[in-house]
DOPA-758477 format. One record per residue: residue number from 1; residue in three letters; x negated, z negated, y of N, C-alpha, C, O, CB in turn. Coordinates in pm, 1 decimal, always signed. Glycine has a CB too. Example, Ala and Ser with C-alpha at 12.3 -4.5 7.8 and 13.67 -1.06 7.14 Angstrom:
REM residues 2
+-----+------+----------+----------+----------+----------+----------+----------+----------+----------+----------+----------+----------+----------+----------+----------+----------+
:  nr : rest :      n.x :      n.z :      n.y :     ca.x :     ca.z :     ca.y :      c.x :      c.z :      c.y :      o.x :      o.z :      o.y :     cb.x :     cb.z :     cb.y :
+-----+------+----------+----------+----------+----------+----------+----------+----------+----------+----------+----------+----------+----------+----------+----------+----------+
:   1 :  ALA :  -1319.0 :   -780.0 :   -569.0 :  -1230.0 :   -780.0 :   -450.0 :  -1320.0 :   -780.0 :   -330.0 :  -1423.6 :   -846.5 :   -331.9 :  -1130.8 :   -904.6 :   -447.3 :
:   2 :  SER :  -1285.0 :   -708.0 :   -225.0 :  -1367.0 :   -714.0 :   -106.0 :  -1290.0 :   -787.0 :     +3.0 :  -1340.9 :   -803.9 :   +113.8 :  -1408.4 :   -572.5 :    -59.8 :
+-----+------+----------+----------+----------+----------+----------+----------+----------+----------+----------+----------+----------+----------+----------+----------+----------+
This chain:
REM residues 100
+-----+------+----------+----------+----------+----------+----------+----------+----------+----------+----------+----------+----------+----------+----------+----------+----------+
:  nr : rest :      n.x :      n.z :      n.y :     ca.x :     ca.z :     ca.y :      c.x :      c.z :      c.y :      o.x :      o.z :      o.y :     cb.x :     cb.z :     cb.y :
+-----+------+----------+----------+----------+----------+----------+----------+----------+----------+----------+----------+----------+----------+----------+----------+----------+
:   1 :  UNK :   -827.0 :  +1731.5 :   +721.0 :   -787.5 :  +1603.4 :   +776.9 :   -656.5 :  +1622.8 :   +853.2 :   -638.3 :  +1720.8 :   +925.5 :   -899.2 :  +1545.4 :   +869.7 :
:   2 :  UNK :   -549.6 :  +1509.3 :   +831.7 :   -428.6 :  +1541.9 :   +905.0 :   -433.1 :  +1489.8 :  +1072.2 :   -501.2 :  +1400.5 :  +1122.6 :   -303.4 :  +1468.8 :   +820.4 :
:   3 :  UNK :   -377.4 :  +1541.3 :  +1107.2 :   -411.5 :  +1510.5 :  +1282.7 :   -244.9 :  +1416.2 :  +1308.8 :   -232.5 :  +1355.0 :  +1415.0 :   -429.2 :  +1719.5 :  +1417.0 :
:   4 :  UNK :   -154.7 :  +1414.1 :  +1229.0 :    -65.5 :  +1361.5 :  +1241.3 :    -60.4 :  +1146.1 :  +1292.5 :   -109.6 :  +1082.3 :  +1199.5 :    -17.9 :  +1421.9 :  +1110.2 :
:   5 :  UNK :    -27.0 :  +1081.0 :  +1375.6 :    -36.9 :   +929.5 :  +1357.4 :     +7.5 :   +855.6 :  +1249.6 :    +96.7 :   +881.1 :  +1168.7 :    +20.9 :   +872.4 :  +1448.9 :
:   6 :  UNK :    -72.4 :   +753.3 :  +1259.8 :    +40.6 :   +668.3 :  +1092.5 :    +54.3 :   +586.2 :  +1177.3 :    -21.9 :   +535.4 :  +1259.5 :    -24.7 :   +595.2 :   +904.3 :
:   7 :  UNK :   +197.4 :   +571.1 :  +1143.8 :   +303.5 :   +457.6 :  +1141.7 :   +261.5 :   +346.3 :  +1173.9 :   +147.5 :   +324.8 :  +1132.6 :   +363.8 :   +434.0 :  +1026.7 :
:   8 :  UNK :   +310.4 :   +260.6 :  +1234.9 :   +300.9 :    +95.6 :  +1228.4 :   +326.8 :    +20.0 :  +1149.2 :   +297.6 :    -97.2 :  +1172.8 :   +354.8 :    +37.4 :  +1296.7 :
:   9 :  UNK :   +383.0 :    +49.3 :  +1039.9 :   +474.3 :    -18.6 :   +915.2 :   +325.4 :    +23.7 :   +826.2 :   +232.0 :    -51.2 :   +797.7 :   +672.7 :    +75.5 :   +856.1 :
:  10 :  UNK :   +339.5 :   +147.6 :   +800.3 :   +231.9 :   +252.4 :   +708.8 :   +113.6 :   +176.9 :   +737.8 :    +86.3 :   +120.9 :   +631.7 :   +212.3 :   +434.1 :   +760.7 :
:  11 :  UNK :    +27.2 :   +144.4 :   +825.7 :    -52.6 :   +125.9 :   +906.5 :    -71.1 :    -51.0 :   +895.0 :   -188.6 :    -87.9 :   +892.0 :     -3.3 :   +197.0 :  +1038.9 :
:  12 :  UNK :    +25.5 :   -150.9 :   +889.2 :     +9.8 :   -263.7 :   +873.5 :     -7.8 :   -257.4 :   +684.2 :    -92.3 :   -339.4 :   +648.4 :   +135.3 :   -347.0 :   +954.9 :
:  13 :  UNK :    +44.0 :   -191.6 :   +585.6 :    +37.8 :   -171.3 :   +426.7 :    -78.4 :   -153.2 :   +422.4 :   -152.2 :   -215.5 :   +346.1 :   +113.3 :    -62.2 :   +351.9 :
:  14 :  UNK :   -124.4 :    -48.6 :   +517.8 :   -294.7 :     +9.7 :   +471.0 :   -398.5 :   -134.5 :   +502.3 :   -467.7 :   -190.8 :   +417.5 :   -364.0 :   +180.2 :   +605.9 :
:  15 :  UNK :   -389.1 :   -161.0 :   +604.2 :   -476.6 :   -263.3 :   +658.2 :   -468.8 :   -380.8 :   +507.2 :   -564.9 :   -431.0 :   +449.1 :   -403.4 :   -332.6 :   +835.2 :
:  16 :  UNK :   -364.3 :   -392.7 :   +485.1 :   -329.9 :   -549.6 :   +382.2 :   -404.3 :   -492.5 :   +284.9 :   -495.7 :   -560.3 :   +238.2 :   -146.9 :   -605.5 :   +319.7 :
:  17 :  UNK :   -372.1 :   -298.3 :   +211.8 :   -440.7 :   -236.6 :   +142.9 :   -648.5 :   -297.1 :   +152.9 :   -739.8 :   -352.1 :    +91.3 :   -388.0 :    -81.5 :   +197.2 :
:  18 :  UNK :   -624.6 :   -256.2 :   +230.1 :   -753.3 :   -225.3 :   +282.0 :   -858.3 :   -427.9 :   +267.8 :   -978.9 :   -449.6 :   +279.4 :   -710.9 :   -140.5 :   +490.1 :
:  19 :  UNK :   -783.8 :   -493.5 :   +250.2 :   -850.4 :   -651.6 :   +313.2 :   -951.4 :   -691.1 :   +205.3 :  -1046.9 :   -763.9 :   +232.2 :   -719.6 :   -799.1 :   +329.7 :
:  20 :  UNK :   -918.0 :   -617.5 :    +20.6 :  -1017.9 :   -660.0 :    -44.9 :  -1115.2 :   -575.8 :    -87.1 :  -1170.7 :   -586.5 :   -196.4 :   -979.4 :   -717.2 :   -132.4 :
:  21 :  UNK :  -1149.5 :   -455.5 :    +29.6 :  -1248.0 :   -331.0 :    -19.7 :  -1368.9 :   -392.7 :    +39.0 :  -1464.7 :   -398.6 :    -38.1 :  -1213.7 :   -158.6 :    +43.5 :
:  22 :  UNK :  -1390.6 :   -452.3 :   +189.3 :  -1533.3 :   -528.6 :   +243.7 :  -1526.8 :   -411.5 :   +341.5 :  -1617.9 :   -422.4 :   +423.6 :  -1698.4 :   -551.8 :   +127.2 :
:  23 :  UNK :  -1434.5 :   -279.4 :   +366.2 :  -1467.2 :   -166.9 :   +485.1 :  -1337.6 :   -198.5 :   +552.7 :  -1240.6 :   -238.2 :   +488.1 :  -1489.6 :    +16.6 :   +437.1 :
:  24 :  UNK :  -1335.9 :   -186.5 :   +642.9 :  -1246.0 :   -215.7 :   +774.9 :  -1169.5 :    -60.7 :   +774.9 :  -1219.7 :    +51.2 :   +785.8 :  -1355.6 :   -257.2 :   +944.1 :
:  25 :  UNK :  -1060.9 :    -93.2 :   +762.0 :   -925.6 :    -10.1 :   +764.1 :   -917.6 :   +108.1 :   +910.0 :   -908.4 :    +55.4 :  +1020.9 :   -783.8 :   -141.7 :   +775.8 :
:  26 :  UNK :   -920.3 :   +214.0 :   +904.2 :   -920.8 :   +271.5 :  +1033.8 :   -838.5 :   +424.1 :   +991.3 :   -839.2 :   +500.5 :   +894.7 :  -1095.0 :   +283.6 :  +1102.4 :
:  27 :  UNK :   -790.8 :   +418.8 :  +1083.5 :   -650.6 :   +582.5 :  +1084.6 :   -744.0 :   +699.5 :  +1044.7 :   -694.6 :   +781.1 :   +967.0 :   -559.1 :   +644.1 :  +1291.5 :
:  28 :  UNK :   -860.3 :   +718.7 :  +1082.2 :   -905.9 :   +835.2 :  +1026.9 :   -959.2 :   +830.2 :   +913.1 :   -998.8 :   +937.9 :   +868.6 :   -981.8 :   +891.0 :  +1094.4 :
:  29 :  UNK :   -965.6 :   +788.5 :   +884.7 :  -1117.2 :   +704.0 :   +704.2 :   -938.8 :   +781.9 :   +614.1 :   -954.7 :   +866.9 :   +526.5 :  -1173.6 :   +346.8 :   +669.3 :
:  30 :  UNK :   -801.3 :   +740.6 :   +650.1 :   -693.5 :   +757.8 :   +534.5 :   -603.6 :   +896.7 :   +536.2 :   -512.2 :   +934.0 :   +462.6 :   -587.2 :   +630.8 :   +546.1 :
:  31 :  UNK :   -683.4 :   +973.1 :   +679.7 :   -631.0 :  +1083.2 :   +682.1 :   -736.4 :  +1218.4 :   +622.8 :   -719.4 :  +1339.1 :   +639.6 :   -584.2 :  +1089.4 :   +824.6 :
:  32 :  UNK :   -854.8 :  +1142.4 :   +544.8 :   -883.4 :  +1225.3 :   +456.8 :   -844.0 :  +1268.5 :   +299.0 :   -779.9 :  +1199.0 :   +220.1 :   -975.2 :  +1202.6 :   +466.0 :
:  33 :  UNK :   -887.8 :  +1373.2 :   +279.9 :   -837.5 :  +1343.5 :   +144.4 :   -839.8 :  +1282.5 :    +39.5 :   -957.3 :  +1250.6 :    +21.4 :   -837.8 :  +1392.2 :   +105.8 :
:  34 :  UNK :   -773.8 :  +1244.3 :    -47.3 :   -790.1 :  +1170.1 :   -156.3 :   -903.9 :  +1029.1 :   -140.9 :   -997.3 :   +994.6 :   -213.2 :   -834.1 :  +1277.8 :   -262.3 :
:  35 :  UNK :   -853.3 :   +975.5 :    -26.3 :   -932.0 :   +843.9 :    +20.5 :   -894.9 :   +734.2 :    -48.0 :   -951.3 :   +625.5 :    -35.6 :   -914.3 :   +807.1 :   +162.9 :
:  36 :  UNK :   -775.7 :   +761.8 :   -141.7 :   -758.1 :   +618.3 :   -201.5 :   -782.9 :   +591.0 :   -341.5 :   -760.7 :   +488.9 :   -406.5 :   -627.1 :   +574.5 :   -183.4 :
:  37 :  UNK :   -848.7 :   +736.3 :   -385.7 :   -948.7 :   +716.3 :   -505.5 :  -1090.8 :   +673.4 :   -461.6 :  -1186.9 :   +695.5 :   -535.4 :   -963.6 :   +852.9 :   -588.7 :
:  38 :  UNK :  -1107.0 :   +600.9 :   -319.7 :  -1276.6 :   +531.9 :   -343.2 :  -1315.2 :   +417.4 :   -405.0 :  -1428.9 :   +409.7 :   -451.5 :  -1342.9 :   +498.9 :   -225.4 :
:  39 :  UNK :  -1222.4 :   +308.5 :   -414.5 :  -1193.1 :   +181.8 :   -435.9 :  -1098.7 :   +157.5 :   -592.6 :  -1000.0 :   +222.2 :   -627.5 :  -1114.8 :   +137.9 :   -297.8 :
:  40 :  UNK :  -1163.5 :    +48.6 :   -664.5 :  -1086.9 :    -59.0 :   -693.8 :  -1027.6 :   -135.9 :   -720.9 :  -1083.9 :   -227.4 :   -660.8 :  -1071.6 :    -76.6 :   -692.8 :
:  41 :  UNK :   -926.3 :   -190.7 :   -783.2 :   -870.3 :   -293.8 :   -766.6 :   -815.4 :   -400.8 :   -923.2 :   -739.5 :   -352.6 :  -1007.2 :   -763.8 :   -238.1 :   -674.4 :
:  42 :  UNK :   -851.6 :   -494.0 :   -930.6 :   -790.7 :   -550.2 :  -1054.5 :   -673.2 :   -513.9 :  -1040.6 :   -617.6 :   -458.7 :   -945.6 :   -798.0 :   -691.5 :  -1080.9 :
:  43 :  UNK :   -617.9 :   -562.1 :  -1185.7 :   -457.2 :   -596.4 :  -1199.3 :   -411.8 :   -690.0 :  -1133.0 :   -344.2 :   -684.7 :  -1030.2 :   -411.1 :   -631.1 :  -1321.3 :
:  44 :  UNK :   -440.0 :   -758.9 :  -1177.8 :   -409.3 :   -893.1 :  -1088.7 :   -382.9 :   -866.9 :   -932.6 :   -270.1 :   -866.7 :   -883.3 :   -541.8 :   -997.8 :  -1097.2 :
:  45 :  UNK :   -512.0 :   -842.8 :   -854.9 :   -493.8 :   -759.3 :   -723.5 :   -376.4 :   -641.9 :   -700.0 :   -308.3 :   -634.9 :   -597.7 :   -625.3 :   -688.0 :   -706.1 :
:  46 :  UNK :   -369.0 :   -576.7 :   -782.3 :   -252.3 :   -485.2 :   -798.8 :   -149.5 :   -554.7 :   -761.8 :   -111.9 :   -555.9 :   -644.5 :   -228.6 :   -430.7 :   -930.4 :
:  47 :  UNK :    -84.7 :   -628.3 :   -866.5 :     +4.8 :   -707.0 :   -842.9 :    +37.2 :   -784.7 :   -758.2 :   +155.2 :   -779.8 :   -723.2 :    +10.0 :   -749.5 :   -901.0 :
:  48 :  UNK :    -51.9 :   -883.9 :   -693.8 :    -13.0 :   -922.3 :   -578.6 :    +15.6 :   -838.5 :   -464.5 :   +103.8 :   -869.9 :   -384.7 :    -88.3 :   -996.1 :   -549.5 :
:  49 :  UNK :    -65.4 :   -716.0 :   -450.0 :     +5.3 :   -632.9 :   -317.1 :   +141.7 :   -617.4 :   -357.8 :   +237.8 :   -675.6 :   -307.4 :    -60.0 :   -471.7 :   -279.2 :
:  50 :  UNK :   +144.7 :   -518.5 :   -471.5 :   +253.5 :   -515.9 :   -488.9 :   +395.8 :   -595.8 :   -489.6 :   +505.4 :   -540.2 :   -482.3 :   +230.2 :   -485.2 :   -551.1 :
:  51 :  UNK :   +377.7 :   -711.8 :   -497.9 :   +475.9 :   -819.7 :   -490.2 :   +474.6 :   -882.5 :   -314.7 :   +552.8 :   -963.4 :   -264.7 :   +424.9 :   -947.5 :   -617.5 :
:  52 :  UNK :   +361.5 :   -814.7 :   -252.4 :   +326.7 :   -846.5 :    -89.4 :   +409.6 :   -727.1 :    -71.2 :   +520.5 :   -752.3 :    -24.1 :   +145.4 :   -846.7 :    -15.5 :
:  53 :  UNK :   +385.4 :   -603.3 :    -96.0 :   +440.6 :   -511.2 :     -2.1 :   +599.0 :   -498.6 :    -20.3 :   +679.9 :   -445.6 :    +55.8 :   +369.6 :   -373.2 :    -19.7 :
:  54 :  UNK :   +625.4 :   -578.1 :   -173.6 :   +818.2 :   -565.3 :   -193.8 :   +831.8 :   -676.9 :   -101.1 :   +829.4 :   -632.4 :    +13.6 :   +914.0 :   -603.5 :   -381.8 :
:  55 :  UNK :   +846.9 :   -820.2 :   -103.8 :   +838.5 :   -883.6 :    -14.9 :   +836.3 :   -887.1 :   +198.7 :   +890.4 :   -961.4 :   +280.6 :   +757.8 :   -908.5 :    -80.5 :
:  56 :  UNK :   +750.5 :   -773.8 :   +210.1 :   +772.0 :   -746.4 :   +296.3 :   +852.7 :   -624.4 :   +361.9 :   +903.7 :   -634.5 :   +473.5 :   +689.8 :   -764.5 :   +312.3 :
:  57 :  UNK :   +859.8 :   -516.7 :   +289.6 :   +965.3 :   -438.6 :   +253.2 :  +1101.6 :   -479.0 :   +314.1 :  +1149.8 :   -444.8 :   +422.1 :   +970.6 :   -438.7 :   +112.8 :
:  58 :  UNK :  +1166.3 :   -582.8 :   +191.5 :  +1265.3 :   -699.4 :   +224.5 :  +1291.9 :   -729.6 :   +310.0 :  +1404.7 :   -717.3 :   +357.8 :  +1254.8 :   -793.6 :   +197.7 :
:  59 :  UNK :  +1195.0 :   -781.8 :   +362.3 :  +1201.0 :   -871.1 :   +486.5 :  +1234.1 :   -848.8 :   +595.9 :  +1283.8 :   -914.1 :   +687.6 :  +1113.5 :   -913.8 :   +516.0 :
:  60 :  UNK :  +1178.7 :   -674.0 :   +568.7 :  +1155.2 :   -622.4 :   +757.4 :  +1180.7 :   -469.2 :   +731.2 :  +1119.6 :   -371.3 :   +688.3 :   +951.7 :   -651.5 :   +850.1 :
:  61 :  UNK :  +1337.0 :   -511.3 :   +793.5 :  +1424.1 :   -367.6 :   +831.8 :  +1355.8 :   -266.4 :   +891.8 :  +1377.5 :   -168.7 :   +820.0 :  +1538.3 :   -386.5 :   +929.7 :
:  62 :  UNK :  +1275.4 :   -228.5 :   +995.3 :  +1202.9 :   -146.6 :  +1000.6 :  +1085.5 :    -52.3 :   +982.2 :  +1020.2 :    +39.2 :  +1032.5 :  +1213.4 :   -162.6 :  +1029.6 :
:  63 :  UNK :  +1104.2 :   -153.3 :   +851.4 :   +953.0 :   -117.9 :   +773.5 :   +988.6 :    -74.6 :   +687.2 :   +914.8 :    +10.4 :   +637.4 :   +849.7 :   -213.4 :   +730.3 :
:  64 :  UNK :  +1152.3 :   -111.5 :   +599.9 :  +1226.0 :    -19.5 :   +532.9 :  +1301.7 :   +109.6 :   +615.1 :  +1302.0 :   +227.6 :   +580.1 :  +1321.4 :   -101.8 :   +465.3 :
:  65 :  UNK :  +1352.4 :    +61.8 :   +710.3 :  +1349.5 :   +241.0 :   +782.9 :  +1255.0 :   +315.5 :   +754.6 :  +1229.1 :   +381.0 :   +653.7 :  +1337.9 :   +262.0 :   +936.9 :
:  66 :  UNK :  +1203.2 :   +301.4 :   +852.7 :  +1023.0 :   +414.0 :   +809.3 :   +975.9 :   +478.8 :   +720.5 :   +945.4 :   +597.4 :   +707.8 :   +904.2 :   +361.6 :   +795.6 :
:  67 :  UNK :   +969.0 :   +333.5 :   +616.7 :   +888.2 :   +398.6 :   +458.8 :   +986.8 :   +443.5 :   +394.5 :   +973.2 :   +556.9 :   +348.7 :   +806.0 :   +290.3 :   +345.3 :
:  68 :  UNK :  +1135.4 :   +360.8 :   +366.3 :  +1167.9 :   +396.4 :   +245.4 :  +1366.6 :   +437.0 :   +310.9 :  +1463.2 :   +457.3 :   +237.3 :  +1121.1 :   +242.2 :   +107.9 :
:  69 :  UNK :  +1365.4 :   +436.1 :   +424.7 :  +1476.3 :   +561.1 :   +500.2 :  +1587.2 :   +478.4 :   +437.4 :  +1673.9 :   +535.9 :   +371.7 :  +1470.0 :   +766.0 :   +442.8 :
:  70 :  UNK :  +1589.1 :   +353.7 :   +453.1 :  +1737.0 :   +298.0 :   +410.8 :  +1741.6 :   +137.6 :   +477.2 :  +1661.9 :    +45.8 :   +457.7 :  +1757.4 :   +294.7 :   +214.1 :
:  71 :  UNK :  +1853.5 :   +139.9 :   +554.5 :  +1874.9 :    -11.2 :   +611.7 :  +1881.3 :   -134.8 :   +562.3 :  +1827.3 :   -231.9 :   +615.3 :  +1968.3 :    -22.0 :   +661.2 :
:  72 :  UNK :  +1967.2 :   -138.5 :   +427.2 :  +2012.1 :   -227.5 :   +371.8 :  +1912.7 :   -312.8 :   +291.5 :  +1800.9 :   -269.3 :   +263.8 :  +2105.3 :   -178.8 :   +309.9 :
:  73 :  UNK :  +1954.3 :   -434.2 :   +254.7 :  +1847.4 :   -523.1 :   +195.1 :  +1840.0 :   -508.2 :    +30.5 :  +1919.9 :   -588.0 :    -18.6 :  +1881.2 :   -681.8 :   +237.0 :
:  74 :  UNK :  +1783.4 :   -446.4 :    -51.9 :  +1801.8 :   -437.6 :   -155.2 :  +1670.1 :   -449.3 :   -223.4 :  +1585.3 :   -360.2 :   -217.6 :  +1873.0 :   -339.7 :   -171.5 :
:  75 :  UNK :  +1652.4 :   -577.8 :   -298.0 :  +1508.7 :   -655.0 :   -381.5 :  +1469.1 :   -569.0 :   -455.5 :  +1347.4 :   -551.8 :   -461.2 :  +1523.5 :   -787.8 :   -478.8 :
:  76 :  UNK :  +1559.5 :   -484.9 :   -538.1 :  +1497.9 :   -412.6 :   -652.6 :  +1427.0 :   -276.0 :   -579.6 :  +1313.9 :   -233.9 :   -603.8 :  +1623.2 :   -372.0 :   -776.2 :
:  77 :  UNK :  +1517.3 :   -223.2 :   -491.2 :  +1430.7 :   -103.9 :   -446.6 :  +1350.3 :   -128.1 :   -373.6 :  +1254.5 :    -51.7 :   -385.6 :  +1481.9 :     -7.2 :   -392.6 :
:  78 :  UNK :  +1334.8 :   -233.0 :   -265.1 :  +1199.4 :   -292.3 :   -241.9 :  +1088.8 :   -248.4 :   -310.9 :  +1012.4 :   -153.8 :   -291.7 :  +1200.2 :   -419.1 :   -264.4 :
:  79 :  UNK :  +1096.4 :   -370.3 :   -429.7 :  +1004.3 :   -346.6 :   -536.2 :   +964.1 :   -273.2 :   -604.9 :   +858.7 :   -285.4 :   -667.2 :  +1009.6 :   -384.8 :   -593.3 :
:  80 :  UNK :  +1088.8 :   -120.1 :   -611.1 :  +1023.7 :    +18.2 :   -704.4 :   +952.5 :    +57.1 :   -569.2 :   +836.7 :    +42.3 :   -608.5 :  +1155.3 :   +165.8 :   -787.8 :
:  81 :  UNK :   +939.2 :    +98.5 :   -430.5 :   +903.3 :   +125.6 :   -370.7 :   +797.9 :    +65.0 :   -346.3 :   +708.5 :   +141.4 :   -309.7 :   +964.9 :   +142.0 :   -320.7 :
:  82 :  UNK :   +769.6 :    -41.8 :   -351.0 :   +598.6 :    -88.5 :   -351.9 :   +552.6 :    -54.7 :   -485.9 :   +430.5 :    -44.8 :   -498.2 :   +563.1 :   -266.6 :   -326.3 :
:  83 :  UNK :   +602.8 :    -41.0 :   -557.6 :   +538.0 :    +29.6 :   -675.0 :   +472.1 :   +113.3 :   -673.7 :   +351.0 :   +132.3 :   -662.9 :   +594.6 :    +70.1 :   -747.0 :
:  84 :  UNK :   +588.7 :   +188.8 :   -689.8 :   +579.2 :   +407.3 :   -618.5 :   +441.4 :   +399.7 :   -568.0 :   +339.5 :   +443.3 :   -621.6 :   +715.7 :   +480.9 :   -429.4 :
:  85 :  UNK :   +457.0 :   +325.5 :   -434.7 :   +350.3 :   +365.8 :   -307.1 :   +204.6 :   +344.6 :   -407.6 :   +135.1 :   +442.6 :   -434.5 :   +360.6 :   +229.3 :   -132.8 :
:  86 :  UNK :   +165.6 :   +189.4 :   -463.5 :    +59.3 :   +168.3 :   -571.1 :     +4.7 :   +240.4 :   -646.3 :   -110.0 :   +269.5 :   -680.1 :    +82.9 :   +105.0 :   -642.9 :
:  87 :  UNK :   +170.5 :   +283.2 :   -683.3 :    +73.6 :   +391.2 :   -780.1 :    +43.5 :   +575.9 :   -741.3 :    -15.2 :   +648.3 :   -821.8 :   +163.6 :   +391.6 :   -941.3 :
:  88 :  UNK :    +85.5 :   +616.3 :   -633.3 :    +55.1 :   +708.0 :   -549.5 :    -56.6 :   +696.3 :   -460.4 :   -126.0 :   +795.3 :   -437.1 :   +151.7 :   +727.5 :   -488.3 :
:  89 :  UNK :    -81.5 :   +581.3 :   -406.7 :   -196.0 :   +583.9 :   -273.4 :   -245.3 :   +428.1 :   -328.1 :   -262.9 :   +368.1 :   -222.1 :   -114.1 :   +594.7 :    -63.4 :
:  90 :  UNK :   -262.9 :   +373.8 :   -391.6 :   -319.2 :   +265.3 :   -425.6 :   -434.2 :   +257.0 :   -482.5 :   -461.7 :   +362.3 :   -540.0 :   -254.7 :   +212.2 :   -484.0 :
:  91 :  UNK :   -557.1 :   +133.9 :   -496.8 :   -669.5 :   +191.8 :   -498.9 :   -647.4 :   +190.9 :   -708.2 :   -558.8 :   +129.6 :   -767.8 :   -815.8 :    +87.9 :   -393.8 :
:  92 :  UNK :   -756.1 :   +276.2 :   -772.3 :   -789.8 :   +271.5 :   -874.8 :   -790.6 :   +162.8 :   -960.8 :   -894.8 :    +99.5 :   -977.6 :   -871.2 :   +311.2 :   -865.1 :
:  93 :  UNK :   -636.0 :   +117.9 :  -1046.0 :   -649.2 :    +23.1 :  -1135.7 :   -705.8 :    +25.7 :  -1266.4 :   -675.9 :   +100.8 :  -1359.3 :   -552.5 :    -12.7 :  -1147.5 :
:  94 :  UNK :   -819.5 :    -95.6 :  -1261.5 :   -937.0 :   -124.7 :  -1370.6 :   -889.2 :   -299.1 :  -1436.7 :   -856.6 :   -405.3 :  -1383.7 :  -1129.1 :   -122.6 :  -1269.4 :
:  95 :  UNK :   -908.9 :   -250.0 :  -1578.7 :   -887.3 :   -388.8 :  -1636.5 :  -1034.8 :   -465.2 :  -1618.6 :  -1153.6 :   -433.1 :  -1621.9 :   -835.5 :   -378.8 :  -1808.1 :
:  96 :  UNK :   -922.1 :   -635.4 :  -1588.9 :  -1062.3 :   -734.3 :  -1539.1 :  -1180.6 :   -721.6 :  -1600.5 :  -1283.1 :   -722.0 :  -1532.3 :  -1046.3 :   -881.8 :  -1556.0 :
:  97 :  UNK :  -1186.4 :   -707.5 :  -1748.3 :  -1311.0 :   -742.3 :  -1846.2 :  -1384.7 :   -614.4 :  -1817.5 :  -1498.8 :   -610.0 :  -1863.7 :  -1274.8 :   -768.4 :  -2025.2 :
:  98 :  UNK :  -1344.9 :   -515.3 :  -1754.3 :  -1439.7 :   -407.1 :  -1729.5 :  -1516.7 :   -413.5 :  -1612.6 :  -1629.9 :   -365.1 :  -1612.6 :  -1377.2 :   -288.7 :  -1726.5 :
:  99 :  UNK :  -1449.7 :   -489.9 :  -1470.6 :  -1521.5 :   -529.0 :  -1398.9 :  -1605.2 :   -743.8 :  -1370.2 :  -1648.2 :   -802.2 :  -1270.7 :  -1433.9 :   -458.1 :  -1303.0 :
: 100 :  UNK :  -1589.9 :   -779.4 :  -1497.4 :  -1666.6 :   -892.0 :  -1483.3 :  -1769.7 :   -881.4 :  -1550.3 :  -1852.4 :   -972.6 :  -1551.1 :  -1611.3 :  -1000.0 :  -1511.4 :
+-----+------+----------+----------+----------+----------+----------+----------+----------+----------+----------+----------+----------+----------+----------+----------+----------+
């Protein structure tokens, strides 16, 4: 387990992460390992974070400091960067007809 803090930026992603699992988001539950293979998630769901976290990215200069170490406003890297993150720490994408 890392003893290190997460971020406030990191830390507001996880929580939004975290809103359609039904378990309440908490700093230690993500500083284990491989915690973000427990869960989840349609495509569909995919996609909307993903288009939430470029969006906010965008929006908020210090949330691009932090995560992605660059000031400037730029949509597209936004968006590879909420990608990236999805598909690195994002929960397990399953097609719909497998979970209806």
């Amino acid at each position: 387990m890392r003893s290190t803090p997460i971020k406030e930026h990191l830390r507001i992603i996880l929580e939004k992460m975290f809103e359609g699992t039904g378990i309440e988001y908490s700093d230690e539950y993500v500083k284990t390992d491989d915690w973000y293979l427990n869960y989840v998630w349609k495509e569909d769901e995919e996609k909307a974070y993903i288009d939430w976290l470029g969006d906010y990215l965008y929006n908020t200069a210090s949330a691009r400091k932090e995560l992605m170490n660059i000031s400037g406003k730029n949509k597209k890297k936004c968006l590879k960067a909420a990608q990236q993150f999805a598909a690195f720490f994002g929960w397990t994408t399953v097609e719909r007809r497998k979970l209806d």
